[in-house]
ZAMARGU-4260 file (C-alpha; in steps of 0.2 Angstrom, whole numbers, plus 5000, padded with zeros to 4 digits):
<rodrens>
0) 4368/5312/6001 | 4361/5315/5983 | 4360/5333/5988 | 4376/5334/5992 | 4381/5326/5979
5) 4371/5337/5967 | 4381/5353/5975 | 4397/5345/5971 | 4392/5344/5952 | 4386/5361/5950
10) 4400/5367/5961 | 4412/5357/5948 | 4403/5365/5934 | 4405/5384/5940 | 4424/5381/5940
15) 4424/5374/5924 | 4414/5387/5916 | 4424/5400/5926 | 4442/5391/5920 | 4434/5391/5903
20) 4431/5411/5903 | 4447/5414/5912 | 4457/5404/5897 | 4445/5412/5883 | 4447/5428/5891
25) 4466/5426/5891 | 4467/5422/5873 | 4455/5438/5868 | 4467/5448/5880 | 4483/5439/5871
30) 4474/5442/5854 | 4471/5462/5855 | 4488/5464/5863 | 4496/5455/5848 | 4486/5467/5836
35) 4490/5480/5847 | 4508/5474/5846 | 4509/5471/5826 | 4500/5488/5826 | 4512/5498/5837
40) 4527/5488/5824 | 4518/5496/5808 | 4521/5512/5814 | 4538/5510/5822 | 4543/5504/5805
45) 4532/5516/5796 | 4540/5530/5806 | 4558/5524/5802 | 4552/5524/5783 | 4545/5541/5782
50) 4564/5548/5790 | 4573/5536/5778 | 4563/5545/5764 | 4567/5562/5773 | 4586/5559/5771
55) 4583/5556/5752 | 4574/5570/5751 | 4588/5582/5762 | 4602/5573/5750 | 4592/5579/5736
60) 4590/5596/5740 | 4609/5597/5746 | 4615/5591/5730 | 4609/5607/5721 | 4610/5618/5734
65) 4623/5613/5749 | 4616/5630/5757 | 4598/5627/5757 | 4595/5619/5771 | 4592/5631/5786
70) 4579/5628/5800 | 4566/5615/5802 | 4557/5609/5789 | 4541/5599/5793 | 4531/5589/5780
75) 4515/5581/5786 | 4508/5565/5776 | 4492/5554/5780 | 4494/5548/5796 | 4511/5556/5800
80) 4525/5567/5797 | 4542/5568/5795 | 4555/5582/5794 | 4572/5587/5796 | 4584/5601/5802
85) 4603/5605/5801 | 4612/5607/5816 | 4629/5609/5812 | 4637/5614/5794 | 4652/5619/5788
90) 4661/5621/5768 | 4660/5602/5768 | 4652/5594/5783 | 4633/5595/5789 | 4626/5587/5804
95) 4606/5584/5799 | 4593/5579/5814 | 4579/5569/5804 | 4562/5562/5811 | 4547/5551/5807
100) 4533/5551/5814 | 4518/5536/5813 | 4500/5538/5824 | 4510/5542/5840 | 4526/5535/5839
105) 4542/5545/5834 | 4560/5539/5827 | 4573/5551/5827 | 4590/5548/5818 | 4606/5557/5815
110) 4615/5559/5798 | 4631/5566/5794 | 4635/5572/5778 | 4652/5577/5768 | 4653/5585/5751
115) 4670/5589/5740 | 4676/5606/5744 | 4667/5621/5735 | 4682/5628/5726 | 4696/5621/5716
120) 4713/5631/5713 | 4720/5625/5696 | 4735/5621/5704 | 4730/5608/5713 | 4728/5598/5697
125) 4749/5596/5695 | 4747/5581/5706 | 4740/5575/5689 | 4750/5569/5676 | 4732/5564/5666
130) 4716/5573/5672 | 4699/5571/5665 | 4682/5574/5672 | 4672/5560/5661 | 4677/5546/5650
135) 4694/5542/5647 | 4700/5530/5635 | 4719/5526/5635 | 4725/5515/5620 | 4741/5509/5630
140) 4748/5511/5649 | 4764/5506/5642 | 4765/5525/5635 | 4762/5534/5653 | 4778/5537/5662
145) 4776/5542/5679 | 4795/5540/5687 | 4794/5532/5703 | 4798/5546/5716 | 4782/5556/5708
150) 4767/5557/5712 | 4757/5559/5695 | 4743/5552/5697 | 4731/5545/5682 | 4713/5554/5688
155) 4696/5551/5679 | 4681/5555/5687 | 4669/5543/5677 | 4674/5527/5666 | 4694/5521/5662
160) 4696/5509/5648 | 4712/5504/5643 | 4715/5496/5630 | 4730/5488/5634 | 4742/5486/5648
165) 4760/5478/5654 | 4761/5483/5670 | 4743/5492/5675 | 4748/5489/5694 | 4763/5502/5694
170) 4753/5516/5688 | 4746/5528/5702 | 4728/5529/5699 | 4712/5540/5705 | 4696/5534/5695
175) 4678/5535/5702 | 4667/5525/5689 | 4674/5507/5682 | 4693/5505/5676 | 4690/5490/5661
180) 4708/5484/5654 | 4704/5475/5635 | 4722/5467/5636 | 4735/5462/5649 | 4734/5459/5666
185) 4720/5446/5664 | 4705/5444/5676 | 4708/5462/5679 | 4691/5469/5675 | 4686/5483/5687
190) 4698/5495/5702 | 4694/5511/5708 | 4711/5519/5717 | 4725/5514/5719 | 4728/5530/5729
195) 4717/5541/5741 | 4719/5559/5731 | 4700/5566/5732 | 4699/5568/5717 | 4689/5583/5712
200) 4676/5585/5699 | 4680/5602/5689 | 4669/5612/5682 | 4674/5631/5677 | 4664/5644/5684
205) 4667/5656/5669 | 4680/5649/5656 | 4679/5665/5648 | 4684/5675/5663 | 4700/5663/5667
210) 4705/5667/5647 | 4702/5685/5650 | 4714/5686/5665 | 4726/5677/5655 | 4727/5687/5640
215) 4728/5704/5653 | 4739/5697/5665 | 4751/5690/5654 | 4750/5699/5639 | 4768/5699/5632
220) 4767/5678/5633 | 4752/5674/5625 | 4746/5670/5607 | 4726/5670/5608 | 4716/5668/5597
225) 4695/5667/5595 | 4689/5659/5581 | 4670/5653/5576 | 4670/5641/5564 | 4686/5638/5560
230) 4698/5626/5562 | 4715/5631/5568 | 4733/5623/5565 | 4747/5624/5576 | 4762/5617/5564
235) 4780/5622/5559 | 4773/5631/5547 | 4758/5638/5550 | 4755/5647/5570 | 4738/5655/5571
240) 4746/5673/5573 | 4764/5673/5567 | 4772/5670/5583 | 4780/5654/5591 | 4789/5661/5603
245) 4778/5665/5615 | 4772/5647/5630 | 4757/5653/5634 | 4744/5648/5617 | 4725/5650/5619
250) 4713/5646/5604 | 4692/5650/5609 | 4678/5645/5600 | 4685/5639/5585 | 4678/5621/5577
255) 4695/5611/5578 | 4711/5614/5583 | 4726/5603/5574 | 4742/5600/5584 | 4755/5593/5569
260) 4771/5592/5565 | 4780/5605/5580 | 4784/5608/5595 | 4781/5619/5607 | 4785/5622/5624
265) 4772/5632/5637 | 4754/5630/5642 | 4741/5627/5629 | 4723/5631/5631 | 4706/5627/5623
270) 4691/5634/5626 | 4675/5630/5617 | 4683/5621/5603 | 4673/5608/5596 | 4686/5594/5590
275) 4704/5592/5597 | 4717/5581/5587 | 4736/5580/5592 | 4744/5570/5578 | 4759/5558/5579
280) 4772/5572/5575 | 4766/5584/5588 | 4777/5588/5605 | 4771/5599/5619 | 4784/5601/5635
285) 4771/5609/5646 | 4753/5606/5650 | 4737/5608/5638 | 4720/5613/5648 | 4705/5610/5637
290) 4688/5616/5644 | 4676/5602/5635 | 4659/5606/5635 | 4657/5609/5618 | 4670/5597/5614
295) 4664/5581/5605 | 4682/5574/5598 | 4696/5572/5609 | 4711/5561/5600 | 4730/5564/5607
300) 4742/5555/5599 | 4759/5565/5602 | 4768/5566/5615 | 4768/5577/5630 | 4781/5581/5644
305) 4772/5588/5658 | 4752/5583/5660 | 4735/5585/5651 | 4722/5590/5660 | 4703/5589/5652
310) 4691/5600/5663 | 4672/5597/5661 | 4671/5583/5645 | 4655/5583/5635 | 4660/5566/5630
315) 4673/5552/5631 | 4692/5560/5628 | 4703/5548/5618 | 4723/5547/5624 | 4736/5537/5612
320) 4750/5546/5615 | 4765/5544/5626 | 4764/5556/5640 | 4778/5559/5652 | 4777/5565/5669
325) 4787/5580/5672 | 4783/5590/5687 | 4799/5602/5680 | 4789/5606/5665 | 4774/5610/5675
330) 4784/5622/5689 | 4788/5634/5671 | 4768/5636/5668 | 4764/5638/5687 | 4761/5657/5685
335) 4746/5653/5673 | 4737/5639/5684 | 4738/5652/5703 | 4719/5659/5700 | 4704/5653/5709
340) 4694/5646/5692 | 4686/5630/5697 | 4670/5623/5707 | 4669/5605/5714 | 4653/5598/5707
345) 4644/5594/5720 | 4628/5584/5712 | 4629/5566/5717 | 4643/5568/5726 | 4636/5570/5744
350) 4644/5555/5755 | 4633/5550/5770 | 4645/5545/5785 | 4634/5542/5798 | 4618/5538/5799
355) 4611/5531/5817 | 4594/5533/5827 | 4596/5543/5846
</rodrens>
């Protein structure tokens, strides 16, 4: 009996040591799994990193160079890759296949890209009654007439601030950075558009070459003149060359240019002139196109019937005039806009509308 009874407790103790190894084994299995498993998760998400940073890096790249992108380009880094390749691409439309790649596992993802169209004809830009690719200040909306079966649109392609406004609602607008209104409409602090236009962002290709066809083109209209240093008066009294006949006006490279006391009817343009004024007496039935990069000044304070359009800004542009859309005005000046002069800036532009893992 004891010797049976001996079996049963050594019997008892095998399967409690036996229950004991199989749980502790369990837990060691459950353990290195769950390592295994946060392991494995590190590089999933690892992987999804590295093809997020691969987009970046694409978007870069495309931003300078919306061609550069051709086959596939492969990078590797400590303990994985990452790469990319376009699949599909057009003027305005790439289809990218990206990839990253952590120890043995692999996340691919598709991205789709669009960027503003490569080219810009000048006369695209009627649609505009005020046009300026950078900062706009605008002392009163009250001044901007835009009747109500037009479609002038207000386009700024960085900040708007007005400083004050009656009815800022009626006013089509197209503006990509803030819009800030100092007085009326209160609350109002911030909009982007009022209207889906695409606003482009400008930037000449040559402003010499788009003077140069207009002075050849055109010659029996135009009163050009080119000069360094000086500052140039268009009054009354005083025309640059003696002649106030002619619509189509051009002053280059001079270090201002004063609008006072006239007015003229045709198409204005500046190129490379350093400071812009348009005083309180000034009246121009037409359009001015000022190419900006050297300019540092820009106050208008007459009025215009037609549009302004202010192409590649150095710095903030400064409107206090009354301006009148007239797209009658602008129809008389259309011979001077029909030339391919313009590029859309691409550089930070790029817009990502699609972006999912297959």
């Amino acid at each position: 009996m004891k010797k049976q009874d001996g079996y049963a407790v050594l019997f008892t103790i095998i399967i409690i040591m036996m229950l004991i190894s199989i749980v502790l084994f369990s837990m060691l299995f459950l353990a290195l799994y769950e390592f295994r498993s946060v392991e494995n998760y590190d590089h999933y998400q690892r992987a999804c990193y590295l093809a997020l940073g691969a987009r970046e890096e694409a978007l870069s790249i495309l931003s300078s160079d919306w061609d550069a992108l051709g086959g596939l380009s492969s990078t590797v880094v400590e303990g994985g890759e990452y790469g990319y390749e376009v699949v599909e691409s057009n003027e305005n439309r790439k289809k990218i296949k990206i990839y990253g790649k952590s120890h043995l596992i692999r996340r691919d993802f598709e991205a789709i890209l669009e960027a503003p169209s490569g080219k810009v004809n000048l006369l695209d830009l009627k649609k505009y009654v005020l046009y300026c690719n950078g900062k706009m200040i605008i002392d009163s909306m009250n001044t901007i007439d835009i009747p109500e079966t037009s479609s002038g649109i207000i386009g700024i392609t960085k900040d708007l601030i007005v400083n004050k406004s009656d009815d800022f609602k009626k006013r089509s607008l197209d503006v990509k950075g803030d819009t800030v209104v100092l007085r009326g409409n209160e609350g109002f602090t911030q909009y982007n558009s009022f209207v889906d236009s695409h606003l482009p962002y400008c930037q000449p290709y040559n402003s010499e070459d788009y003077v140069t066809w207009l002075v050849e083109n055109f010659k029996e209209n135009v009163s050009f003149i080119n000069a360094p240093g000086e500052t140039i008066y268009l009054n009354k009294d005083t025309f640059p060359i003696g002649d106030n006949t002619r619509e189509l006006y051009i002053v280059q490279e001079a270090d201002a240019f004063i609008m006072d006391d006239c007015t003229f009817e045709g198409f204005v343009v500046l190129d490379c002139v350093k400071e812009v004024y348009m005083t309180s007496s000034a009246k121009l039935h037409g359009s001015m196109l000022l190419f900006g990069m050297d300019t540092g000044v820009t106050e208008i304070q007459g009025e215009i019937k037609g549009s302004m359009m202010l192409l590649d800004l150095k710095e903030e542009a400064c409107f206090k005039g009354v301006l009148h859309y007239d797209l009658e005005a602008l129809e008389k000046i259309t011979p001077y806009l029909s030339t391919d002069l313009l590029h859309n800036e691409r550089k930070n532009r790029i817009n990502l509308l699609k972006w999912s893992e297959i």
